[in-house]
NUKOL-90052 format. One line per 8 residues: number of its first residue (from 1); their letters; for each residue z, y, x of C-alpha. Coordinates in nm, 4 decimals, always signed. Example, Ala and Ser with C-alpha at 12.3 -4.5 7.8 and 13.67 -1.06 7.14 Angstrom:
# residues 2
1	as	+0.7800:-0.4500:+1.2300 | +0.7140:-0.1060:+1.3670
# end
This chain:
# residues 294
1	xxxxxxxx	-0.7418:+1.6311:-3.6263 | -0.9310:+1.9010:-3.7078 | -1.3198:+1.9431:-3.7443 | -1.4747:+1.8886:-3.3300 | -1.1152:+1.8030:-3.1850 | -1.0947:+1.5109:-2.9865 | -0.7699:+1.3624:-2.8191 | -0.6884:+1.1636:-2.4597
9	xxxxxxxx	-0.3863:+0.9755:-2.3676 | -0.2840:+1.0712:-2.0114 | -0.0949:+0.7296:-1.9249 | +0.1971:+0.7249:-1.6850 | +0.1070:+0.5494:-1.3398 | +0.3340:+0.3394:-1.1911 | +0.3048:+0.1743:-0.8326 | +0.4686:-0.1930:-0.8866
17	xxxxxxxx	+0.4142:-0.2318:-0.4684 | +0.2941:+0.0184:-0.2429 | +0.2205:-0.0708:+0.1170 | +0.1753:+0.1982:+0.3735 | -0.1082:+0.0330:+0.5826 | -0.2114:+0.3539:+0.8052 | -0.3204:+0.7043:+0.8972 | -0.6626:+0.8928:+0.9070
25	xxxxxxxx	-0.7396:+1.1039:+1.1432 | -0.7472:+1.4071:+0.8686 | -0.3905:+1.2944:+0.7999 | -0.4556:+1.1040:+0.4989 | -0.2044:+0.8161:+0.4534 | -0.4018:+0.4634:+0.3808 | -0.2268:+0.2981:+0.0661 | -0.2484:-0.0363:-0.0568
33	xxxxxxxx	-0.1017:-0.0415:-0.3986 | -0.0296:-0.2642:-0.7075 | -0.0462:+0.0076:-1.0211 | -0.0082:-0.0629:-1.4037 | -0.0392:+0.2085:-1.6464 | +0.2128:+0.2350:-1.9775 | +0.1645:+0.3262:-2.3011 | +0.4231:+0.6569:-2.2264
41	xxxxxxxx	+0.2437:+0.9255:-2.1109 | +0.0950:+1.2608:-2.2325 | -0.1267:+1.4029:-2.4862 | -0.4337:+1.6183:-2.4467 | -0.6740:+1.7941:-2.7784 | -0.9439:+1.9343:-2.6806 | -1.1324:+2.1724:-2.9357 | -1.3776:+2.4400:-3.0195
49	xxxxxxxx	-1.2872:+2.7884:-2.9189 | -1.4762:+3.1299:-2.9221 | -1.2870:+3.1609:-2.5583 | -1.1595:+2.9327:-2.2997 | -0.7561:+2.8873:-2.4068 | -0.4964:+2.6572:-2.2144 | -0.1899:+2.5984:-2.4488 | +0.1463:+2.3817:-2.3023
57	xxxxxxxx	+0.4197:+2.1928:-2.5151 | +0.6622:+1.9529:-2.4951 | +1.0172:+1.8300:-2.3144 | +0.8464:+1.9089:-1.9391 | +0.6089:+2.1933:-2.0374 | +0.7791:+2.4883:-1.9332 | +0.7838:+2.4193:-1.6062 | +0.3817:+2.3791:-1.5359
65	xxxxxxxx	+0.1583:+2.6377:-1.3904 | -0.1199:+2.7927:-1.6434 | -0.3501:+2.9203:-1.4122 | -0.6324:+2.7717:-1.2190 | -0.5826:+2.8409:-0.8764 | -0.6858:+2.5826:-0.5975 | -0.4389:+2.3774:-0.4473 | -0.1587:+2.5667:-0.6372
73	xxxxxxxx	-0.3088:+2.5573:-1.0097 | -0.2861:+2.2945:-1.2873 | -0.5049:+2.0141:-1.2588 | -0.6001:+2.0186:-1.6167 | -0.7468:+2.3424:-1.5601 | -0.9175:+2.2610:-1.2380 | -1.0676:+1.9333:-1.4073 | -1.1744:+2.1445:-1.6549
81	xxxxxxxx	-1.3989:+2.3824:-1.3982 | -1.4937:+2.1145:-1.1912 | -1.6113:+1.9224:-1.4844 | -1.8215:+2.2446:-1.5853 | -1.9804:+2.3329:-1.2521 | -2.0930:+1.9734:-1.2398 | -2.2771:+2.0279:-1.5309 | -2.3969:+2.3653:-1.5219
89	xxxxxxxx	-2.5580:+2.2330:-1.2037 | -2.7613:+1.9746:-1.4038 | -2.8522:+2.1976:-1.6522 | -2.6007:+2.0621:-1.9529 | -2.3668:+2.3519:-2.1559 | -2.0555:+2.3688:-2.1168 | -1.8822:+2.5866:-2.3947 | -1.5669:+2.7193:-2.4284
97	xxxxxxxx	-1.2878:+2.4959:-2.5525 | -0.8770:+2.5352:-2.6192 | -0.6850:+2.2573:-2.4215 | -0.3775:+2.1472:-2.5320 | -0.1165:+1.9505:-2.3223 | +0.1849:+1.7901:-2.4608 | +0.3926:+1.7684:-2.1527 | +0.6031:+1.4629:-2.1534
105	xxxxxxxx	+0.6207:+1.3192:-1.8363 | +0.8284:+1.4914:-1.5790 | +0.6611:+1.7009:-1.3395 | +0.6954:+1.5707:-0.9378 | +0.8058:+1.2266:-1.0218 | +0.5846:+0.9753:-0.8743 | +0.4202:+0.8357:-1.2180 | +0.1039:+1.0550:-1.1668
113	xxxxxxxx	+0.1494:+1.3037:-1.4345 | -0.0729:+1.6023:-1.2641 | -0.3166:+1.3128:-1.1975 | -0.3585:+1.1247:-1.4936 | -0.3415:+1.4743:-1.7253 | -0.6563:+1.6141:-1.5050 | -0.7860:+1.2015:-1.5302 | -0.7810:+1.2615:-1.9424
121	xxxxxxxx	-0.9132:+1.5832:-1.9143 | -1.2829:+1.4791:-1.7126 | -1.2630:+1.1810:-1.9553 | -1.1962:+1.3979:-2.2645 | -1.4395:+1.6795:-2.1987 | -1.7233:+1.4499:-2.0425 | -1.6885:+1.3562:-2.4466 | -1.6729:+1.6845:-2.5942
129	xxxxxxxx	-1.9252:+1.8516:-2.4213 | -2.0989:+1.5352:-2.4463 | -2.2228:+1.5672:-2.0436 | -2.3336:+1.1703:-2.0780 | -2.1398:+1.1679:-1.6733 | -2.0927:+0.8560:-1.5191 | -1.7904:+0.7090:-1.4745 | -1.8417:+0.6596:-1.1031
137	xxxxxxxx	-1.9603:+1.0530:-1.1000 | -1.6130:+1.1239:-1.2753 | -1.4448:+0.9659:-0.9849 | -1.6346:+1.1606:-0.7364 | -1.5157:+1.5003:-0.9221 | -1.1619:+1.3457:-0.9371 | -1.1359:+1.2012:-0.6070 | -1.2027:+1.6197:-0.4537
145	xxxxxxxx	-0.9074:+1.7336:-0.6836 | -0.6817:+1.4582:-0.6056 | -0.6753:+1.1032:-0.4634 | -0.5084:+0.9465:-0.7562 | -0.7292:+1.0562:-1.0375 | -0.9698:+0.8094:-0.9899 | -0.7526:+0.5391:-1.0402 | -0.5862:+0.7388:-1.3531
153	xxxxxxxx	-0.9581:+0.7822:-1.4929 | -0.9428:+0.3715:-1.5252 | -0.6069:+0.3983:-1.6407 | -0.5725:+0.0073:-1.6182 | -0.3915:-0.2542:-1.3962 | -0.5458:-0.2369:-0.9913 | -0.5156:-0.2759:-0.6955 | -0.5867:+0.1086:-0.4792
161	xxxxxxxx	-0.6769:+0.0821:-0.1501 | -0.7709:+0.3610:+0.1154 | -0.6182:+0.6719:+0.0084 | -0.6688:+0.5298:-0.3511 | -1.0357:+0.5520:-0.4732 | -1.1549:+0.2076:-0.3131 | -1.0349:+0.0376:-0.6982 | -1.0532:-0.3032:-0.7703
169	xxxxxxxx	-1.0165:-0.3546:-1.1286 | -0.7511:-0.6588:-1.2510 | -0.8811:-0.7576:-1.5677 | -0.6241:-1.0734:-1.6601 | -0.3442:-0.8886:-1.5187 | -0.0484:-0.9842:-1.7127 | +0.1859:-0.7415:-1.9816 | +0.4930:-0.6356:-1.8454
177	xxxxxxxx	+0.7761:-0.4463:-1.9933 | +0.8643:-0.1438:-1.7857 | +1.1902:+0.1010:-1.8413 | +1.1103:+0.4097:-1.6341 | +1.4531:+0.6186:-1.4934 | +1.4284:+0.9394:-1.3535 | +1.7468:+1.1962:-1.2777 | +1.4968:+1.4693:-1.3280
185	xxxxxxxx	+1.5140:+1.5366:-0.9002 | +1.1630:+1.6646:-0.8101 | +1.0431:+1.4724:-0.5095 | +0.7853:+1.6131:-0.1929 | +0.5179:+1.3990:-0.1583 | +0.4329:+1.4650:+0.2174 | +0.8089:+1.5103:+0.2645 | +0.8629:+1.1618:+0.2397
193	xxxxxxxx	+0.5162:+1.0996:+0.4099 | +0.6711:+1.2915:+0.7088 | +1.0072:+1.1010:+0.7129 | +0.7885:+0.7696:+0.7646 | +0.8540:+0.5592:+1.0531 | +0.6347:+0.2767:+1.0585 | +0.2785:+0.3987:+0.9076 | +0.1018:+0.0447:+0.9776
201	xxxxxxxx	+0.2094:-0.2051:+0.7747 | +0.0800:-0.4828:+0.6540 | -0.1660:-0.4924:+0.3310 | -0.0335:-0.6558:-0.0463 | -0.1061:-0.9838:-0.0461 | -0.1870:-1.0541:-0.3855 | -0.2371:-1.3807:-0.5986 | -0.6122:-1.3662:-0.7668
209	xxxxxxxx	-0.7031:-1.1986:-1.0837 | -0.6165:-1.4145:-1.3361 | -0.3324:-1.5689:-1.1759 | -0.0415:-1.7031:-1.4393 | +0.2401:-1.4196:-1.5109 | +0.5039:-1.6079:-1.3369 | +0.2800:-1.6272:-1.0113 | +0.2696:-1.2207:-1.0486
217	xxxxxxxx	+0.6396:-1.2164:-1.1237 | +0.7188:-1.3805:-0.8065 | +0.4611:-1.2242:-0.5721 | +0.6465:-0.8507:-0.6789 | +0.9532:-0.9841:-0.5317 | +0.7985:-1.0594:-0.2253 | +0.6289:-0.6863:-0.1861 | +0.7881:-0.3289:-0.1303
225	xxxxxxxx	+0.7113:+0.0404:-0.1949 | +0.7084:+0.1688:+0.2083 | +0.8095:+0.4974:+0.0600 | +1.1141:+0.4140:-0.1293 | +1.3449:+0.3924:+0.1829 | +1.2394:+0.7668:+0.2933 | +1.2918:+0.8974:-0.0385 | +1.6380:+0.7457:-0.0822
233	xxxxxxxx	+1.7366:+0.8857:+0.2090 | +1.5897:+1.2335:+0.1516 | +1.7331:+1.2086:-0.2383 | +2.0510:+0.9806:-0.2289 | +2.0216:+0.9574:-0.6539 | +1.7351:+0.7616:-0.6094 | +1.9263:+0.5028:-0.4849 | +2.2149:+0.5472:-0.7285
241	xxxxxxxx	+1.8956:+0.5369:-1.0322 | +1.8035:+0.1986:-0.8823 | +2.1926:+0.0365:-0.8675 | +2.1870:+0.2185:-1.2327 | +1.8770:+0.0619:-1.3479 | +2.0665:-0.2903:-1.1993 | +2.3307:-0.2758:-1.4290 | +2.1141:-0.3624:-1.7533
249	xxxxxxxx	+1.9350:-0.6559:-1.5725 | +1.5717:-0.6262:-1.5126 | +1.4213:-0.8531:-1.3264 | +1.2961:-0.6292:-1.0550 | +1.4213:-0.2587:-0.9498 | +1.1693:-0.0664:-0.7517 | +1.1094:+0.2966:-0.7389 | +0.7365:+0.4343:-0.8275
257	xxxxxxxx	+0.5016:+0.6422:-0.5715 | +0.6947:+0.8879:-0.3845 | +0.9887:+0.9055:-0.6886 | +1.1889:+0.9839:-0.8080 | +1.1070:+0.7934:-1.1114 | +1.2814:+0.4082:-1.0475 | +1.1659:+0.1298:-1.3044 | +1.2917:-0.1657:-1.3962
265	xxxxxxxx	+1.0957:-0.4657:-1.5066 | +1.1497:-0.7280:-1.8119 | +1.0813:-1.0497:-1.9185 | +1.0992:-0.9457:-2.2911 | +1.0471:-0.6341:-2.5189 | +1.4104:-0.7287:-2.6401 | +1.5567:-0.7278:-2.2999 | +1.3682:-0.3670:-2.2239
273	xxxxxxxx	+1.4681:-0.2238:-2.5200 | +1.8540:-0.3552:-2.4598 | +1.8549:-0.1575:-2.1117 | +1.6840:+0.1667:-2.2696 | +1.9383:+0.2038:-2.5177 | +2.2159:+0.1449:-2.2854 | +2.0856:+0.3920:-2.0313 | +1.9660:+0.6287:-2.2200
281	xxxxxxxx	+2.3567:+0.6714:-2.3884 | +2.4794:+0.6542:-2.0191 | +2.2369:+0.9548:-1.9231 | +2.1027:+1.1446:-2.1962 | +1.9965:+1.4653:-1.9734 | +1.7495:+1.1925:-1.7459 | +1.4034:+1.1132:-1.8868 | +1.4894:+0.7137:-2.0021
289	xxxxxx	+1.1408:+0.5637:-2.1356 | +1.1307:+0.2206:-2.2170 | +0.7188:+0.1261:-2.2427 | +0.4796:-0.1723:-2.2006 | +0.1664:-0.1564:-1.9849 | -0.1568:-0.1370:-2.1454
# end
């Protein structure tokens, strides 16, 4: 790296169960959701500049916005400002500094890329502009640009409730091996919100922190994702990703967030890495990751 640079990993997110428990009166969806986070994910530098710069690169980069527009802009840009209004307020400098994002999770696909690349960006300049924020204060900023950034600030297994920031850490959660499918379909997120039928479900129920692996293992089977049926039906690949992702034998198929990304979990590294090279021959133009959570 050079001289001042610092670097974040923006993890993937990926909802193992996600339970549609009810509606706000603002329209907010109330979520209860397993979520791991893998060691696949992008890459942020952050680094002295005489002038604020925003470069882009990798397999998804192309396709990002560059400006910083609300609601429309990219959230590693928006972090960025809301990061530096927070502490301009308090009196702390706030220099400029060249981002650089190394796109390689695809955009739209239910893994929280915009989210976890604006989570690594709060958590990467709170360090280089050395703001000493909170991490609870972090979540606060996060939480106004997006209701999964807090939980991609922790970037470790949880359970989200709410619309995602009430987070309850799972410290003994066990290590799973994860192969992530996507046909490269961008998915709506209040699309399939909209196509819901049944908004009040009931919550995860969940075996304590600590519990053995195989208690985890069999309490998966046992949840859902309340979105997956509305996506499948808006995007009919998603299903054919998850009979696809059945083929190389994982021991659960299930598809993450709103999709289209589908996963498949493993027993073993072996077994994971059997079904990634098989897949990823059987579909080279989809994004096939094989990963482990972290």
């Amino acid at each position: 790296m050079a001289p001042g640079e610092i670097e974040e990993f923006a993890a993937a997110k990926i909802n193992l169960a996600l339970h549609v428990t009810g509606q706000r009166a603002d329209g907010y969806h109330l979520l209860d959701s397993l979520v791991v986070f893998a060691d696949a994910g992008d890459r942020l530098t952050f680094s002295p500049s005489e002038e604020d710069r925003f470069t882009v690169s990798g397999r998804f980069g192309g396709s990002l916005p560059l400006d910083s527009e609300p609601k429309t802009g990219n959230l590693v840009l928006r972090a960025r400002d809301a990061l530096r209004a927070h502490a301009a307020d308090r009196g702390n400098s706030a220099p400029p500094v060249h981002i650089h994002l190394e796109k390689n999770l695809p955009v739209a696909s239910g893994i929280g890329g915009g989210s976890a690349d604006a989570a690594a960006t709060l958590r990467g300049l709170a360090r280089f502009w050395a703001t000493g924020t909170k991490r609870m204060t972090l979540h606060k900023i996060g939480l106004a640009l997006g209701a999964d950034i807090p939980m991609c600030i922790e970037s470790r297994p949880l359970l989200a409730r709410g619309i995602g920031e009430d987070i309850t850490l799972l410290g003994d959660f066990p290590k799973l091996h994860l192969l992530l499918v996507n046909p490269l379909v961008e998915v709506s997120t209040p699309e399939i919100f909209k196509r819901l039928t049944n908004k009040n479900n009931l919550p995860l129920d969940v075996p304590r922190d600590g519990a053995p692996r195989e208690q985890w293992i069999g309490t998966l089977g046992a949840t859902r994702n309340d979105l997956q049926p509305s996506a499948e039906t808006l995007e009919p690949v998603i299903s054919d990703t998850l009979e696809l992702i059945r083929t190389v034998d994982p021991m659960l198929a299930r598809m993450s967030g709103s999709g289209a990304t589908c996963f498949g979990v493993y027993q073993t590294r072996t077994g994971m890495e059997r079904a990634w090279a098989k897949l990823e021959a059987e579909r080279p133009d989809w994004y096939v990751q094989g990963c482990k959570t972290i």
